[in-house]
C-alpha positions in Angstrom: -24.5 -17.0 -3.8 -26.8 -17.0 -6.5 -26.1 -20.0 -9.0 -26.1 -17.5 -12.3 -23.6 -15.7 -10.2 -20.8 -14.5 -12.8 -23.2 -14.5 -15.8 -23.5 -11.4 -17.2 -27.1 -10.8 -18.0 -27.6 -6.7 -17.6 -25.0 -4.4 -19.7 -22.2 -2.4 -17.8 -22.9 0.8 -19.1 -26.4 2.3 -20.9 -26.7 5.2 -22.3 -29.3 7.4 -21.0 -32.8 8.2 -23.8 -33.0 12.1 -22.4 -30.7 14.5 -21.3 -30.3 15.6 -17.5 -31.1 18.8 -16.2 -28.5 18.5 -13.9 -24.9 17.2 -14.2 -23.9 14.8 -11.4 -20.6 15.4 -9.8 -20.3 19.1 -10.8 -20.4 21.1 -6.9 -19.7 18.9 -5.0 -17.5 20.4 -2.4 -13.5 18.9 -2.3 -13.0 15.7 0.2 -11.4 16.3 3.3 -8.9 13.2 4.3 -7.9 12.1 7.9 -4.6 12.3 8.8 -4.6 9.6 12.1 -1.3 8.3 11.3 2.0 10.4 11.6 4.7 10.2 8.9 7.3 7.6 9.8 11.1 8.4 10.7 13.3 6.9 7.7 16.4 8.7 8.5 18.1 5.6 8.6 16.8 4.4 5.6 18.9 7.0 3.7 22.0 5.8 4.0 21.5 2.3 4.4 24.4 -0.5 4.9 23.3 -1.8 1.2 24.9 1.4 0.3 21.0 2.1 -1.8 18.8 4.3 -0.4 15.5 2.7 1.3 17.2 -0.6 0.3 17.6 -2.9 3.5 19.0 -6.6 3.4 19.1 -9.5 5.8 20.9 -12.7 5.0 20.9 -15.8 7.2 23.5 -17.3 5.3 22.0 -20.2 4.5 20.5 -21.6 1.1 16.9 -20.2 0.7 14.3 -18.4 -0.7 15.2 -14.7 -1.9 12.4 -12.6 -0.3 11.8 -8.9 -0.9 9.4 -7.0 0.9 8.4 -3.6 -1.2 6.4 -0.5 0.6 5.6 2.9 -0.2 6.3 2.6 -3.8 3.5 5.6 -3.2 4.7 8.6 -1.4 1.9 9.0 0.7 1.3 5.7 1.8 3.3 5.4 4.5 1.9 2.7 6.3 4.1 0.5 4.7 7.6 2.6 6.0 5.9 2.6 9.3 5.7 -1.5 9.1 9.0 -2.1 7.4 11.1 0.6 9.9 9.4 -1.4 12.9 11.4 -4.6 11.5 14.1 -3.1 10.9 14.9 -1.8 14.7 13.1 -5.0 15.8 15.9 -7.0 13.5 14.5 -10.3 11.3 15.4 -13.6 12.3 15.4 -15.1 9.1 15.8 -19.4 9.1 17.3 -19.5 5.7 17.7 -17.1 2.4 17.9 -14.0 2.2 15.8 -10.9 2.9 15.1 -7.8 1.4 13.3 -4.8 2.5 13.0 -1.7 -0.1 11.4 1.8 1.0 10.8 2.4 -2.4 9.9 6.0 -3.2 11.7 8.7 -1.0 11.5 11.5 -2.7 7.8 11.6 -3.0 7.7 10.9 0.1 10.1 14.0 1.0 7.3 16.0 -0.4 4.4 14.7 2.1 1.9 17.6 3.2 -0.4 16.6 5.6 -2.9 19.9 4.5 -2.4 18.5 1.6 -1.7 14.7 1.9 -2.9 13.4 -2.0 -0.4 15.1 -3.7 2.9 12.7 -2.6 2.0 10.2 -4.7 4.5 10.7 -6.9 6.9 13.3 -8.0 6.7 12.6 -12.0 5.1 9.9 -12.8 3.4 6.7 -11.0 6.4 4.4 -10.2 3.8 1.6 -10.1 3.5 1.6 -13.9 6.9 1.2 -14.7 7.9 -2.2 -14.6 7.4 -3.3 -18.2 10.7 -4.0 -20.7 9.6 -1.4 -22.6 9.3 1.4 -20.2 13.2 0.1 -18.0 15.1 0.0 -20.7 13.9 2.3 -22.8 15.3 6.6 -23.2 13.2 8.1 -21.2 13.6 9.8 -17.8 11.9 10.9 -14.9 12.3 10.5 -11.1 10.3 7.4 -10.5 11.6 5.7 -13.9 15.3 6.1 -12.8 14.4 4.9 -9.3 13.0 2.1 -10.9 15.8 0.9 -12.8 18.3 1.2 -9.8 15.9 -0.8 -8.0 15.1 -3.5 -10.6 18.5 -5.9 -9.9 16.7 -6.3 -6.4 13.2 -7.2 -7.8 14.5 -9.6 -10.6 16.5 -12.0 -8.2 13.4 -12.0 -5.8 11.7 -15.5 -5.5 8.7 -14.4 -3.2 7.5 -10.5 -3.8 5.1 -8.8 -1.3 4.4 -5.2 -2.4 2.6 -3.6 0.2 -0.6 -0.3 -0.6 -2.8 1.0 1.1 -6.3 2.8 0.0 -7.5 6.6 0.2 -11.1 5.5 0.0 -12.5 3.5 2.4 -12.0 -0.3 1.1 -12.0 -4.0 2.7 -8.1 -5.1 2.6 -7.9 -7.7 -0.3 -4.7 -9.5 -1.9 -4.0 -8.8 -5.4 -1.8 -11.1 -7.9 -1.0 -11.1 -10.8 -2.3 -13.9 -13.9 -0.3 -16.7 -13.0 -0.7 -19.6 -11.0 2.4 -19.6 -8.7 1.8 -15.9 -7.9 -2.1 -16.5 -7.1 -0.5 -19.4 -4.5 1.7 -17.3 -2.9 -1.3 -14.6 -2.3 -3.5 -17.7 -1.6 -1.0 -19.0 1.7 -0.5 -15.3 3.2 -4.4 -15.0 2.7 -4.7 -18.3 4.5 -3.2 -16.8 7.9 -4.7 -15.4 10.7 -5.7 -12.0 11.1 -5.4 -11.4 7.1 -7.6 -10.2 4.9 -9.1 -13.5 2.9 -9.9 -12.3 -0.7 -7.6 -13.1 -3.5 -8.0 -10.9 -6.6 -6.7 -11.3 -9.8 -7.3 -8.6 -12.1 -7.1 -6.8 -15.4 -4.2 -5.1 -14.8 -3.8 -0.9 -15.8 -4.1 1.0 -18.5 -1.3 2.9 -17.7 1.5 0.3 -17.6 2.7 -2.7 -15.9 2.8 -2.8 -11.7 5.9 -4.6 -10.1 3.9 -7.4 -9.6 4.0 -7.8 -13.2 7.8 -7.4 -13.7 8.4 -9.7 -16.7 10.7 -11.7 -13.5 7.1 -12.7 -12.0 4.9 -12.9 -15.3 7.9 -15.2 -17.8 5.7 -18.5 -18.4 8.6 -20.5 -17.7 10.0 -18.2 -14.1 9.6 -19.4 -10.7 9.2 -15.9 -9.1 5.8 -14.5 -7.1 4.8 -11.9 -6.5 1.1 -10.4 -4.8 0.4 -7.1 -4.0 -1.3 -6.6 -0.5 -4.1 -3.5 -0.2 -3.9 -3.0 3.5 -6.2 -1.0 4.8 -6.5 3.3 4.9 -3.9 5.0 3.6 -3.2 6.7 7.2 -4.8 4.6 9.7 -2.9 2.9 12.5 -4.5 -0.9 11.8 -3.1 -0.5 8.1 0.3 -0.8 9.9 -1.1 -4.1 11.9 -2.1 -5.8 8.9 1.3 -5.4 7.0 3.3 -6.1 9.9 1.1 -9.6 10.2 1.3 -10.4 6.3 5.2 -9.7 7.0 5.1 -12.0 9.8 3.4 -14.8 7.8 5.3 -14.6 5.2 8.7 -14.6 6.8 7.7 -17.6 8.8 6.2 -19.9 5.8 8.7 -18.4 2.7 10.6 -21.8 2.3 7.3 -24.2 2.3 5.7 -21.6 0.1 8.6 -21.3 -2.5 9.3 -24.8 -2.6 5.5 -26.6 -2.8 3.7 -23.3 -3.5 1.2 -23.5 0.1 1.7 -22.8 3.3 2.2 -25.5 6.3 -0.3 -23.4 8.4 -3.6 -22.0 7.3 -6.1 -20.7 9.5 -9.0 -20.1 7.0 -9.8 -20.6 3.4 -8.9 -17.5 0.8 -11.8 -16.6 -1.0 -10.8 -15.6 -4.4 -12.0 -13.3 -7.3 -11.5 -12.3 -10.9 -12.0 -9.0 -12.0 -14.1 -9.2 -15.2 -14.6 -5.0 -15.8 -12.8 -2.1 -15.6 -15.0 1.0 -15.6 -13.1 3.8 -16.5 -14.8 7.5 -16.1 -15.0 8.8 -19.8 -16.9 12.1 -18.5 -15.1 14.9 -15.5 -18.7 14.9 -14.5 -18.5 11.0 -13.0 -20.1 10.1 -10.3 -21.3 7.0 -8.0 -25.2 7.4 -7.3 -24.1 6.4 -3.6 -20.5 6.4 -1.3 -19.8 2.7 -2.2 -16.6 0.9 -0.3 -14.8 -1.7 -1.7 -15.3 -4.9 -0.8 -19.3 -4.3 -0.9 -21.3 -7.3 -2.6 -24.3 -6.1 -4.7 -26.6 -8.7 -4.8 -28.4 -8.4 -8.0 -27.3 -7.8 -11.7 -28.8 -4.4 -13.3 -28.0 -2.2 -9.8 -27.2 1.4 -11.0 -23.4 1.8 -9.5 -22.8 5.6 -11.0 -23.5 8.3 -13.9 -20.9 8.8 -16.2 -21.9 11.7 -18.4 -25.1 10.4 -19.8 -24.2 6.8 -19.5 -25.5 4.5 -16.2 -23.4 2.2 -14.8 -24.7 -1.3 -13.5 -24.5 -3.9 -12.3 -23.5 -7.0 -14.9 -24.4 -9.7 -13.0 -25.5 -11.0 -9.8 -23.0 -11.1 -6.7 -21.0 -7.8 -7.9 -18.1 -7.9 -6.3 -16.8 -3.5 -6.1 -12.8 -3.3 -6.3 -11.5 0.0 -4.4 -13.9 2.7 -5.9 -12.9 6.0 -7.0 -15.3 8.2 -5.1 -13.2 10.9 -7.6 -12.0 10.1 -10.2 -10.4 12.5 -13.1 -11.4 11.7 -16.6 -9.6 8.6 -18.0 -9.1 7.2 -14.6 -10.3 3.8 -13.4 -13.2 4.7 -11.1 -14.5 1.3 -10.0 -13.3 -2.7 -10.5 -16.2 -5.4 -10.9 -15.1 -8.6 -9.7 -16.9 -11.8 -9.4 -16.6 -15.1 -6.8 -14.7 -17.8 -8.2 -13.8 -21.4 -7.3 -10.5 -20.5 -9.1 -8.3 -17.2 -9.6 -8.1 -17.4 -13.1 -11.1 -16.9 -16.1 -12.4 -19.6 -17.8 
């Protein structure tokens, strides 16, 4: 790595001296997703022996950690029910505490069209944007914000949090937690495992509202609960599934060293962390990246163009560019790309 690595020495976005003749991003002819991965069976998750739907609990009955296990808090990915429905017939073995599994947003996922497989991400709202004060216990309604609030008893008591994703454009599986140091460990010991992605983000956050990792349970300066967010793979691609399954598997088996000294007793490799230090959001309908990018791509030198954005460029800020899960197409007002750089520790300076 470069040693001004970090140090921002181009600007983000530069407005162009002439106008184009052509607007990028305009024709460009709709993308066309593979489907390699069949919806999962949850009929059993319906009416579940919690008595709440897509809720699932294992207790040892022993004093230990409280760990719940969130997936498919988006419709469409579905990985995450496949992974959490193959524990569940498999049955948990759980050394102490308690366990619990939550198949979080069913009725988007009721809606899944595999001609048209996008448009089950939510039924009114993103339910991963929901999880501030302001938003739970406020007057408003919707699908995902009352599904929210019956789930939210579960997520407040939960000591270890592991919200599982996945990605519609191609992107490197990465960890994600939130700003705090007990979170960033908890993403730092699964990373540490074998056959698990390595990079530990921490990031900006959205514009849009808070994610579950940043339930006010996980962010309270004085708490004790963690929570990380795991990007696993393709949204509907069978080695998504393997790499939940083997966070799951890590997790389960270090939970108590990990909630009580904050590592794990077992690593395999070192995480590699990194800080988001940019959102780029697409100001113009007419955005576009000057190339396909995928996350997890390194861009060596500061001042690389990254996309157009009306009659702005986007580049590169510094050397060693990390790119977060682009947008290959994003809507106006969306985030379209995250720029992240290496760091010897998860939070800024």
């Amino acid at each position: 790595m470069s040693c001004k690595a970090g140090q921002r020495h181009h600007p983000v976005r530069v407005r162009q001296p002439r106008l184009s003749e052509t607007l990028p991003g305009f024709g460009q002819p709709p993308p066309v997703f593979k489907v390699s991965l069949p919806p999962p069976d949850l009929a059993m998750w319906r009416l579940p022996p919690s008595g709440v739907p897509g809720v699932w609990i294992f207790d040892s009955g022993r004093s230990g950690p409280e760990i719940v296990i969130t997936a498919m808090v988006h419709g469409n990915e579905y990985a995450g029910g496949w992974a959490l429905e193959n524990f569940r017939r498999r049955g948990v073995s759980l050394i102490s505490g308690r366990l619990t599994f939550i198949v979080a947003n069913l009725e988007a996922f009721d809606r899944f069209d595999i001609s048209n497989p996008v448009m089950a991400r939510h039924v009114d709202e993103d339910l991963n944007r929901l999880w501030h004060s302001t938003r739970l216990n406020g007057r408003d309604h919707s699908s995902e914000l009352e599904r929210a609030r019956q789930l939210q008893p579960y997520i407040a008591r939960a000591d270890l949090l592991l919200d599982l994703h996945s990605t519609l454009w191609p992107s490197e599986p990465l960890f994600i937690a939130s700003p705090r140091q007990r979170s960033a460990e908890l993403a730092c010991a699964l990373a540490a495992g074998r056959n698990l992605p390595q990079t530990v983000l921490t990031d900006l956050g959205h514009q849009g509202g808070s994610r579950l990792i940043e339930h006010a349970h996980f962010m309270s300066p004085g708490g004790t609960g963690r929570s990380c967010l795991l990007e696993a793979g393709s949204h509907w691609e069978t080695g998504t599934v393997t790499v939940m399954e083997s966070a799951i598997e890590r997790l389960l088996a270090q939970a108590e060293a990990i909630h009580l000294r904050g590592h794990a007793t077992q690593e395999s490799c070192e995480p590699a962390l990194a800080v988001v230090t940019d959102n780029i959001i697409a100001r113009h309908s007419d955005f576009s990246f000057v190339r396909p990018w995928e996350g997890g791509v390194t861009i060596p030198k500061a001042g690389t163009p990254l996309a157009h954005d009306g009659h702005d460029l986007i580049y590169t800020p510094y050397d060693e560019c990390l790119l977060i899960m682009p947008n290959l197409r994003p809507r106006r007002g969306q985030l379209a790309v995250r720029l992240a750089r290496r760091t010897a520790s998860p939070f800024r300076s």
